[in-house]
Structures are given as structure tokens and as C-alpha cells.
C-alpha positions in Angstrom: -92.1 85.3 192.6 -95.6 84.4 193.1 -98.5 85.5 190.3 -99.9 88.1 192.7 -96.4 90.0 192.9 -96.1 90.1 189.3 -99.4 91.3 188.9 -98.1 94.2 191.0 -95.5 95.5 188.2 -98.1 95.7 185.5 -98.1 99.3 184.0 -100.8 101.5 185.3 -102.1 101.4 181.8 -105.2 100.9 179.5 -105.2 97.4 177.9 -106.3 94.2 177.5 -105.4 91.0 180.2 -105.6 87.4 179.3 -105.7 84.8 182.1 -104.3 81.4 181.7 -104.6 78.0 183.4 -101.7 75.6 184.4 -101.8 74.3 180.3 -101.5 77.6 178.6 -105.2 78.0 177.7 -107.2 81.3 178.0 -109.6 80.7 180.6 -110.7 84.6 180.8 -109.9 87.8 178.8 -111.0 91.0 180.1 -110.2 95.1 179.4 -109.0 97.8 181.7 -108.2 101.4 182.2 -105.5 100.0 184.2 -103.8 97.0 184.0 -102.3 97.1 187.5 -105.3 97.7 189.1 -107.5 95.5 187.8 -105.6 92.6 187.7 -105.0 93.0 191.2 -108.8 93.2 192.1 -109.2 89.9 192.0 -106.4 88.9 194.4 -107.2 91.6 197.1 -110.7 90.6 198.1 -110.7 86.7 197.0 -113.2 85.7 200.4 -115.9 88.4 198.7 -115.9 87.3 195.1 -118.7 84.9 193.7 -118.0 81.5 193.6 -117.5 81.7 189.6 -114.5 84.3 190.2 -113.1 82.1 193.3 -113.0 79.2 190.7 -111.5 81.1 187.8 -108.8 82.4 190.3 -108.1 78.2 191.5 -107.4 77.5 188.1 -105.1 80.7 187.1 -101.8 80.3 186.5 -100.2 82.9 184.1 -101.8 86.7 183.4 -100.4 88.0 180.1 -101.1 91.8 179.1 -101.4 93.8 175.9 -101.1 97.9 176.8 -103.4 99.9 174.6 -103.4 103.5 173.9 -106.4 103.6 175.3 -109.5 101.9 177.5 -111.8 102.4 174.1 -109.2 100.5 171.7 -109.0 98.0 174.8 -112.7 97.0 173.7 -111.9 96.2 170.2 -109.0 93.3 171.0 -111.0 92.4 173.9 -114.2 91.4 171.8 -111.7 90.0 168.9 -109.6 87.7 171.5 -112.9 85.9 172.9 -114.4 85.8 169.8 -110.8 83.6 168.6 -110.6 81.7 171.9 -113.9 81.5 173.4 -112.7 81.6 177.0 -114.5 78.9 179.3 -115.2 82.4 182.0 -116.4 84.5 179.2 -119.9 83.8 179.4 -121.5 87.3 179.3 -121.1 87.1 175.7 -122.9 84.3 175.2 -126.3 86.2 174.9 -125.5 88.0 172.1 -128.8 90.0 171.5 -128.2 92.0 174.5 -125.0 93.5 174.1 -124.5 96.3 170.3 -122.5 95.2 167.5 -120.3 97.0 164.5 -122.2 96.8 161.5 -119.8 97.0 158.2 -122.9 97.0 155.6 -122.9 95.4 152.3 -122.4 98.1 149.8 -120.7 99.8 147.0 -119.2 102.1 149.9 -120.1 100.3 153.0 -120.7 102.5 155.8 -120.0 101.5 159.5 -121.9 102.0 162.5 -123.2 100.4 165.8 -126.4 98.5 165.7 -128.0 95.8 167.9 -129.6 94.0 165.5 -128.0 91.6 163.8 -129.5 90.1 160.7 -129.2 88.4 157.8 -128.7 90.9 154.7 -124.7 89.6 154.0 -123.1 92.9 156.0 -120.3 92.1 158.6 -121.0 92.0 162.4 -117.8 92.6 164.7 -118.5 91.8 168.1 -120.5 91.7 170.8 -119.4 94.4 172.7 -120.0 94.7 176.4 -120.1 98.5 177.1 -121.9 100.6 174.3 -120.4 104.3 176.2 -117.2 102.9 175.3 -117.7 101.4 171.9 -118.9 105.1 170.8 -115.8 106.5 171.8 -114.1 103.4 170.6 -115.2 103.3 167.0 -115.3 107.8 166.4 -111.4 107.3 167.5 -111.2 104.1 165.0 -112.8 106.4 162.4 -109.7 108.7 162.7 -107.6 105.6 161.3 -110.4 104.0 159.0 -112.9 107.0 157.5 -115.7 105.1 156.4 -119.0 107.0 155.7 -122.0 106.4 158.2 -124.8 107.9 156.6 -127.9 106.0 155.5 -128.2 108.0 151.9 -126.0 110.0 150.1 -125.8 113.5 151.0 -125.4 116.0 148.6 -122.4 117.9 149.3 -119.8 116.9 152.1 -121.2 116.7 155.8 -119.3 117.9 158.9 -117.3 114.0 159.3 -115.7 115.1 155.8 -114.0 118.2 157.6 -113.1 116.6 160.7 -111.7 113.8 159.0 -113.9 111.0 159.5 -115.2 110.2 155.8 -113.6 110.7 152.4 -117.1 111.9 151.1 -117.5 109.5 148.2 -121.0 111.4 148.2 -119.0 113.6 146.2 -116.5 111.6 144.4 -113.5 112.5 146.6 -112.3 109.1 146.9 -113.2 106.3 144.3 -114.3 102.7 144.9 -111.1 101.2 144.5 -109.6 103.2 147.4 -112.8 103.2 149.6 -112.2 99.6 149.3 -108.4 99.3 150.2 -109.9 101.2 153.6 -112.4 98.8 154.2 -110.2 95.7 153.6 -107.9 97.3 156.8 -110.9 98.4 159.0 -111.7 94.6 158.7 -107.8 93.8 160.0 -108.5 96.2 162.8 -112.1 94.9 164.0 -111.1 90.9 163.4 -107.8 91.8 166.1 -105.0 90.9 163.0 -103.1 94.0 164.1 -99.7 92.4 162.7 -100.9 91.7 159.5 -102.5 94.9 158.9 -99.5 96.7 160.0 -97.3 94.4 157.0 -100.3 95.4 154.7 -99.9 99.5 155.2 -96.0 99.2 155.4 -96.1 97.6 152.0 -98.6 100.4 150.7 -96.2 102.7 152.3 -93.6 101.9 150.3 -95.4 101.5 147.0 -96.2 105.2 147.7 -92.9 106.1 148.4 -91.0 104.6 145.1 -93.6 106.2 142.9 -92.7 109.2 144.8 -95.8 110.2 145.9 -94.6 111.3 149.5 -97.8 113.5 151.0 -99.3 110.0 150.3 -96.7 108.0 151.8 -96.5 110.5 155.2 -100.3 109.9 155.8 -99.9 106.6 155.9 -96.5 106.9 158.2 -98.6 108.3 160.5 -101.3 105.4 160.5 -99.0 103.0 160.9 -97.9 104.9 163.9 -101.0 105.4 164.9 -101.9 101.8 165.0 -98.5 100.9 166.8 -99.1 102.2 170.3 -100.2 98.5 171.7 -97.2 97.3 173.3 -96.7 93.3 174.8 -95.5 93.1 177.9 -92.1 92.3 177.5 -91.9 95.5 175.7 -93.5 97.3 178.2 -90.9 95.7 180.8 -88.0 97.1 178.7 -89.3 100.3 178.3 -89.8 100.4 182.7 -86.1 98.9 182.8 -85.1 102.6 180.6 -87.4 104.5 182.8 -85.8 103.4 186.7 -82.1 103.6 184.7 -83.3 107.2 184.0 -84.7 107.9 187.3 -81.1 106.6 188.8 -79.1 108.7 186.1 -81.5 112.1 186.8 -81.0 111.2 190.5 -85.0 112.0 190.1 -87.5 111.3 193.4 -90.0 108.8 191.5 -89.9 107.1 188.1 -91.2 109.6 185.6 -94.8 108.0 184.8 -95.1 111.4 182.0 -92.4 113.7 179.9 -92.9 116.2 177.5 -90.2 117.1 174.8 -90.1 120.1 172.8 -88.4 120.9 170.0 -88.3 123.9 167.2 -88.3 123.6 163.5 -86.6 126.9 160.9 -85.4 127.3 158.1 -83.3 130.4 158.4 -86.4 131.5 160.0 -89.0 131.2 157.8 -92.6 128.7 158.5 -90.6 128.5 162.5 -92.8 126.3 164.6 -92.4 124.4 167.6 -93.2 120.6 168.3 -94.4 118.9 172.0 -94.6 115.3 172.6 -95.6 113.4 175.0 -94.7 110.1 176.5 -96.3 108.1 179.0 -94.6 105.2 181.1 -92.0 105.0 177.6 -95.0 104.9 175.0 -96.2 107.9 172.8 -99.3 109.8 174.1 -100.5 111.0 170.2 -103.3 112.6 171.9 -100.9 114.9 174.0 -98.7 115.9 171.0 -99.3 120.0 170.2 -98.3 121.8 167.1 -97.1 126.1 167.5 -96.8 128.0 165.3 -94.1 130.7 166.1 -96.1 134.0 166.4 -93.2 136.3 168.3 -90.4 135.6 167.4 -88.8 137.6 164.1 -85.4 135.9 162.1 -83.1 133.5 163.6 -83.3 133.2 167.6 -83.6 129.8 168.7 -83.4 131.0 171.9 -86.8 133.0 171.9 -88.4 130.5 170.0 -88.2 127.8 172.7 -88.9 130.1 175.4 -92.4 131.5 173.3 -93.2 127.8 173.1 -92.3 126.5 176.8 -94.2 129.7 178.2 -97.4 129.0 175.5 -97.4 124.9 176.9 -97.0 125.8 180.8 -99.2 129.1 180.6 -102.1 127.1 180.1 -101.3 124.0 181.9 -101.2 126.5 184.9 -104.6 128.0 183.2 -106.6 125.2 182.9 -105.1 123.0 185.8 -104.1 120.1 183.1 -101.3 117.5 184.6 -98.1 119.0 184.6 -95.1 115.9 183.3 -93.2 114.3 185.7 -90.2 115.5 183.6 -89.6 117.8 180.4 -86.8 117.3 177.7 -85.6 119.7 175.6 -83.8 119.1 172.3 -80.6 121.8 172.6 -77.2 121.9 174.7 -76.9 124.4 178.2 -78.4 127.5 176.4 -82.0 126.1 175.0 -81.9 124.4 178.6 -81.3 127.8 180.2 -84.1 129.9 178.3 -86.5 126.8 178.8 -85.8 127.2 182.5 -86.3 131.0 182.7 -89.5 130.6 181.8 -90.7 127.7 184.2 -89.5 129.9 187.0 -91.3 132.9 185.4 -94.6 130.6 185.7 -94.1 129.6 189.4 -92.9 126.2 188.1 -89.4 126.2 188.9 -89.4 122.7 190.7 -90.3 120.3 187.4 -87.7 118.4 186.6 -85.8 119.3 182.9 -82.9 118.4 180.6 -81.7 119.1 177.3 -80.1 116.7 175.0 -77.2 118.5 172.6 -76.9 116.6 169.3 -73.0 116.7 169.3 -72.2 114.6 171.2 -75.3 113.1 172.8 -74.5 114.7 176.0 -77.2 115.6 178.8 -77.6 118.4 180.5 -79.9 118.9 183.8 -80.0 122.0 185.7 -78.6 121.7 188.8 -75.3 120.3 187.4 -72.4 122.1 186.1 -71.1 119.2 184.0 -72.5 117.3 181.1 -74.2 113.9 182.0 -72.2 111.4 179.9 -73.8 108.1 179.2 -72.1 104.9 177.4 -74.1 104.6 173.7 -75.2 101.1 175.6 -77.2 103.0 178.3 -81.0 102.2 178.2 -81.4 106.0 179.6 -79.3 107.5 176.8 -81.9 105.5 174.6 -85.3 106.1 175.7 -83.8 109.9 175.9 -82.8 109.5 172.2 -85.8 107.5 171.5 -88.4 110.8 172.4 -86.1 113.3 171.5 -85.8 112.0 168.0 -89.9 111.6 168.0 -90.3 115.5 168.8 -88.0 116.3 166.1 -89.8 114.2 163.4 -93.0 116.3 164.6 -91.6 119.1 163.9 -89.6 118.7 160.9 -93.3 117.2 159.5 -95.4 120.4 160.7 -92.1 122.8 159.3 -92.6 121.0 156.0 -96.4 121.3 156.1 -96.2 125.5 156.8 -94.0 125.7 154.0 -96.6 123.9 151.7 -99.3 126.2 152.8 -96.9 129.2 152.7 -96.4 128.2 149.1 -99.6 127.4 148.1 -100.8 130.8 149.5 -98.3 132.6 147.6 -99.4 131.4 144.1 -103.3 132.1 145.4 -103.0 135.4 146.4 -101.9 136.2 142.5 -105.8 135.9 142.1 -108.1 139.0 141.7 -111.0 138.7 143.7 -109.8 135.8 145.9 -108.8 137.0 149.2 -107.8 135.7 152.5 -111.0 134.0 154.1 -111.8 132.4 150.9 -108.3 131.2 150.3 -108.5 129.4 153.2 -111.8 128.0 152.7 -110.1 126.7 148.9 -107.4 125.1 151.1 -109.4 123.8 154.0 -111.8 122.1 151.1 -109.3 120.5 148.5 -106.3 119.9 151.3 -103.7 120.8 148.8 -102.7 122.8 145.4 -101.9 119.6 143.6 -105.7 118.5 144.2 -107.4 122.0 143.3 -105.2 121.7 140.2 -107.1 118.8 139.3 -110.5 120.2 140.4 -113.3 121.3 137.6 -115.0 124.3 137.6 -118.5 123.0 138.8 -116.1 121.5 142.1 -114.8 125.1 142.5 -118.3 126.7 142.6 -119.2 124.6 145.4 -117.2 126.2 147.5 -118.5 129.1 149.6 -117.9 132.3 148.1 -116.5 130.6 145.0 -118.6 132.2 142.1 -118.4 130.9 137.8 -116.3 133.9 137.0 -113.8 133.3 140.0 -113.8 129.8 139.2 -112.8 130.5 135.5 -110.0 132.8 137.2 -108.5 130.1 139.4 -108.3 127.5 136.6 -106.4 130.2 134.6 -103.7 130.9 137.1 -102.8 127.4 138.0 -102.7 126.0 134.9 -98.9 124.9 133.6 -98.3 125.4 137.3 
């Protein structure tokens, strides 16, 4: 198989492509919002290209990929990889004045931020970067992972990137230097492109959490390292295609299925019920098409009616707002969850999407359509992607189930307070994240809080003491 035909199996994905010569060196890296397509570019219109291009493509023997989550993290290993290599084609770096940079200041807490100055005053630069739109969106999603501050002073109460997430406020004291540093140490991994060893680093940290048993911890930075795990190589990426056609053969299924969605539902003998949805595209996790539901009409124990309030809340407004309906939808339940998810879809005009259920049992499949049971050896890649997103949904559940409880709980023990009712309950919560951390939080901290007044404060401190 010539270079051009494998170029034509390359995921339709975001990522980053390296381009090698007949000795294994990297004559040219470059990003993409899809691999397949780029790649190809060059091949398809070879007499048109500049003479530079015609050259590079003489000399090009091998195209290795790395498949991002998205086109903005593609920018990050894209900058890090020339900056290691220093690819003989990459020469629009060269000027670096003209492209912006990430600026990780020289501070107690550094602060992070795009700048395109670069100077001497011993802060870290991270780039060039060639497309500043991108690198916006690139470092507010990095943020998510990494919430360092990027305000020039000190504020004196937490600004709006505290409540979305993207700082710790250390205006306020919220996070100390020690742990503000541990963040910085692994935004540095990130930016430098040393994905593996910052991956070993937060594993390690997970663990330490863990056998102190300080789990809420340890679950925050789970979800990190799953986070930062959604760049696949391209042998995985190949396996994961391999799973996908078996699938499409097993399913008897028109096309590959580029997109599924798997639900699942979380109870304890009905009590905090919610639902999970997943989403997988081409065999990788989608985080940013995962959605949390509550369970709002259902009453007691009906499995039943809680997939079918789910299924009908998802595909209501995918039919609302004209959003991409999968290519196939998995449901985590035998013939009857199957059945109730179906009624719905029909119910919505969306009969014709493709669906099976997966019963725990015995791992059997079942796709409507079929009387019997798909059975597939334990060896089948199907039966293990299947397993593989199933098993994802139900972990998204399970964590949501456990977080309603927490809140259900903590709720409880507030409402015991005269005077403190439900908005401001709410705005306690949404400001110290948990009851272990008010707890811990002085009077002056409580006061801060909208609504909060002395005598309140003094009340809240009473009731959760010795609790």
C-alpha cells in the first residue's frame, strides 16, 4: 500500500500529523480539524502547490498521527513537537515576534495568559503559536484542567473564573501556595508536550489521595487524568476502527457508526435517581457530549420510566435544536429497557436510529429487529468496545448518583438552620462546594456570602459543629 492510500484511513479527527523522510526524521509537523483531510490535501493537487510543498512531498516517506480531542488541544502538541524537533519545513515559526505566546509569569501564584511580547523578567514562554482564535479557545479549555489565576492584581473577593472553574481564587486564600504550585508544575507538563509524564505524576497523586482516604480528592483528579487521556496514537486509533467495522458487521448496520450515545440510570431504591449519556466518537470519548438528568418524573422504583423520561429529554431537544442525531444509541438493560427506549424514539418521529441494549447477565445484546439475543465470544472486539462505553456510562452515573446524595445530605443538615432557607443554601453550597469545607470556614468567610449576615453566621457555626 502506497503512502497516499494510507493517508486515506486516517480518522476524520482533530489532531496533530508528523511527516517523515526516508531516515525517520520529522521534516514537517502540522495540526488539523481532520486528520484525513488534511493529510490528503497535499496529495490531491500536487501540480498547484508551491515549490516548497512539492519538495517537502519528494522527500516524504512516512505520515504518523496523534488524534486529539480537539483542533484547540491540536495547537498545544503542535507548537511543543516543533519546538523539540525543529522540522527543516517548519519555517513560519522562525519569526517569532509575529506569532502570540503563553505567558506563565514569575510569581508567588503565577498567572497565565497570552501575550506577544516576550521579554526578559524570568516568566515562562510556551510557544509560538500560529493561530491566536485558536489558542483562546485552546488555553480557556486548558484552564478547565490547570486553573491558574489571570488577573494582573489581586481582586478582593472571588471573580466569575472562580465559579466557573477556572481559578482557585488564591485572592482569597482558597488554595494555598503549596497546592497552587503542584498545578503549575503540571500546566508546565501539559504546555512543554510531556503528556506521559504528567499522566504518571497525577496517577501517583491519585493514589496518595486515595490511601489517605481522601476520595472527593482522589475523584477530581480521576477525572483529570481522564480528561488528559483523550489523545490517542494511531495504532490505537486503528484498533479502535478494527471494533467499530466488527460492530457494523455484527449490527448488520448500513455504515460504520462514526457517533453512539449510551445511556444509563443510577437509584438507590429510588432515591437521588438520575440518568447518565455518553458519547463516543469514531471509539474515543466525546467529554464534551456527556449530559447529566436528574430524574424529575419519575416517583419510587420504575426503571422502566426512568429511561424512557431520559431518552425522550436527550432526543426532544436534539429534534428541538437540530443537534446531530448518533449514528447509533446503546442502552445499558436486557429487551425491556430496550423496548421503553424504543417507544419513545418512535414517539419523536425517530424510529429509524439504530439501538441496542446490553443485559449485564450474561453480556448478551439485544437489537430491535431481532427476536434472539446477539451472542458474542468474550474475544469479540464488538463485545468490547460495546462493554468498553457501556461500562463508561455507568461510571457517569454511579459518580453523579453519589454526588446527589452528597447534596441531598448536606441539604438535610442545612435546612435544620433558622433563617437559612432555600436560595441561600444553595448560594452556601455553590460557594464552599461541600459541608466538609464550610465546616472548616470562619465566620468572617461565611459573611461574605450574599445574604449571609453575623448573626446567621454565628448560627451555622453552631449547628455544624461535632458534625
Amino acid at each position: 500500500m502506497d503512502l497516499q492510500e494510507k493517508v486515506k484511513s486516517f480518522p476524520e479527527a482533530p489532531g496533530v500529523y508528523l511527516m517523515k523522510g526516508k531516515g525517520g526524521e520529522i521534516l514537517y509537523v502540522g495540526k488539523a480539524a481532520s486528520l484525513r483531510k488534511r493529510v490528503l490535501s497535499y496529495f490531491q493537487v500536487s501540480r498547484s502547490h508551491p515549490s516548497k510543498i512539492a519538495l517537502l512531498l519528494e522527500q516524504v516517506r512516512e505520515v504518523d498521527t496523534l488524534v486529539t480531542r480537539s483542533e484547540a488541544e491540536a495547537l498545544f502538541y503542535e507548537a511543543s513537537l516543533i519546538k523539540t524537533h525543529r522540522p527543516k519545513y517548519n519555517v513560519a515559526l522562525r519569526d517569532d515576534k509575529t506569532y502570540p505566546w503563553v505567558k506563565l509569569t514569575h510569581e508567588e501564584f503565577p498567572r497565565i495568559f497570552i501575550t506577544r511580547r516576550k521579554a526578559e523578567d524570568g516568566s515562562l514562554y510556551f510557544g509560538p503559536y500560529t493561530d491566536a482564535k485558536l489558542l483562546r479557545s485552546a488555553l480557556a479549555s486548558m484552564r478547565r484542567n490547570f486553573p491558574l489565576r489571570n488577573c494582573r492584581k489581586f481582586p478582593k473577593k472571588p471573580c466569575l473564573d472562580y465559579y466557573i472553574g477556572q481559578c482557585l481564587a488564591p485572592c482569597v486564600g482558597y488554595i494555598d501556595r503549596v497546592a497552587y504550585g503542584n498545578i503549575v508544575e503540571e500546566a508546565k507538563l501539559f504546555l512543554e508536550g510531556k503528556r506521559q509524564e504528567l499522566l504518571r505524576s497525577l496517577s501517583q497523586k491519585m493514589q496518595e489521595f486515595s490511601h489517605e482516604k481522601r476520595f472527593e480528592e482522589a475523584a477530581k483528579v480521576r477525572d483529570e487524568i481522564e480528561a488528559l487521556s483523550g489523545v490517542a496514537s494511531r495504532d490505537q486509533r486503528s484498533g479502535w476502527l478494527e471494533q467499530l467495522s466488527e460492530l457494523r458487521e455484527v449490527l448488520r448496520l448500513e455504515a460504520i457508526p462514526h457517533r453512539i450515545e449510551a445511556f444509563d440510570i443510577s437509584n438507590i431504591f429510588g432515591t437521588s435517581a438520575c440518568g447518565s449519556m455518553v458519547s463516543f466518537v469514531d471509539g474515543i470519548p466525546y467529554k464534551d457530549g456527556y449530559r447529566r438528568f436528574r430524574i424529575k418524573e419519575v416517583r419510587g422504583i420504575d426503571d422502566y420510566q426512568m429511561m424512557r423520561e431520559v431518552v425522550r429529554r436527550r432526543y426532544r431537544r436534539v429534534k428541538r435544536e437540530h443537534l446531530e442525531a448518533p449514528d447509533l444509541l446503546l442502552i445499558d438493560g436486557g429487551r425491556g429497557h430496550l423496548s421503553a427506549a424504543s417507544g419513545v424514539l418512535r414517539e419523536l418521529g425517530l424510529g429509524k436510529l439504530a439501538m441496542v441494549g446490553i443485559a449485564k447477565r450474561h453480556e448478551w445484546i439485544y437489537q430491535m429487529g431481532r427476536s434472539d439475543p446477539i451472542i458474542l465470544p468474550k474475544t469479540s472486539k464488538a463485545l468490547h468496545l460495546i462493554q468498553r462505553i457501556r461500562d463508561e456510562a455507568h461510571r457517569f452515573a454511579i459518580g453523579y448518583h453519589h454526588l446527589l446524595r452528597e447534596r441531598s445530605q448536606e441539604e438535610s443538615i442545612l435546612t435544620e438552620i433558622p433563617g437559612l432557607g432555600p436560595r441561600k443554601r444553595q448560594e452556601l453550597l455553590c460557594h464552599f462546594k461541600s459541608l466538609e469545607e464550610l465546616k472548616k470556614t470562619s465566620r468572617q468567610k461565611l459573611m461574605e456570602v450574599r445574604g449571609i449576615t453575623e448573626k446567621l453566621a454565628e448560627r451555622i457555626e453552631e449547628t455544624l459543629q461535632g458534625r
